[in-house]
N, C-alpha and C positions, 0 to 999 in steps of 0.2 A: 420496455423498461430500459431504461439508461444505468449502466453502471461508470464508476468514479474511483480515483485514486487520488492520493491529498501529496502535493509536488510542492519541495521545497526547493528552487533554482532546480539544479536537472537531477535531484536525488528525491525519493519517496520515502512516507512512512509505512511501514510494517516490521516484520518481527525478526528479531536476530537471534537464531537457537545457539547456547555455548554448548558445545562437544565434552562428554566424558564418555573415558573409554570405548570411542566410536560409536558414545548413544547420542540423541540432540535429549538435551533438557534444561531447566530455567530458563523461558523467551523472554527476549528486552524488545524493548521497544527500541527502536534506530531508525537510519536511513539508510535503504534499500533499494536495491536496481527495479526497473518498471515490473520483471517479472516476478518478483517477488513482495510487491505491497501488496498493503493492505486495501481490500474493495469493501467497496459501497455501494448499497444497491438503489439508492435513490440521492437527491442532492440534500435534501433537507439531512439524512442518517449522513453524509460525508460530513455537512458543517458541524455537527456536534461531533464527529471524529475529530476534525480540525481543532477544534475546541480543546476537547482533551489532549490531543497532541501537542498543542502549542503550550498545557499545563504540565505534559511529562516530558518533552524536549526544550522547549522554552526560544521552538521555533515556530513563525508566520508558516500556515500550509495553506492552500489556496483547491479547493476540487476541479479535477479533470478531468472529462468523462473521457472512456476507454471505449474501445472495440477490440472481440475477439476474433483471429483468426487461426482457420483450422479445426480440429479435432482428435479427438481424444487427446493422445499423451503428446501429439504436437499442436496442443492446442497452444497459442501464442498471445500477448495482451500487445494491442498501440494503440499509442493515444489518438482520440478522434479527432482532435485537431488541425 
């Protein structure tokens, strides 16, 4: 299984938590460093991410499959490319 993250120039989509009282709560959607997008576990589930993304940022994403390296809580995402 391939998984994907949707890359807009060298920034990604996934979720940006705003902070109250050192809680995280309400996620936006933004752009986020590699370790923190959002995946996709196949290419076809990335394009319709792309999709949506480009209707709530009203930016081009493009998919790029990933690989993980490591384990457990050092587990790491780069891109396969």
């Amino acid at each position: 299984m391939s998984w994907y993250v949707l890359a807009h120039d060298a920034q990604y989509f996934g979720l940006i938590w705003e902070l109250f009282n050192g809680s995280p709560r309400r996620p936006r959607s933004g752009l986020v460093d590699l370790q923190h997008a959002q995946l996709s576990c196949s290419l076809g589930a990335a394009r319709v991410e792309a999709r949506r993304a480009r209707g709530i940022l009203g930016l081009e994403f493009q998919p790029v499959p990933i690989r993980f390296e490591g384990r457990g809580p050092e587990t790491r995402i780069l891109r396969a490319d």
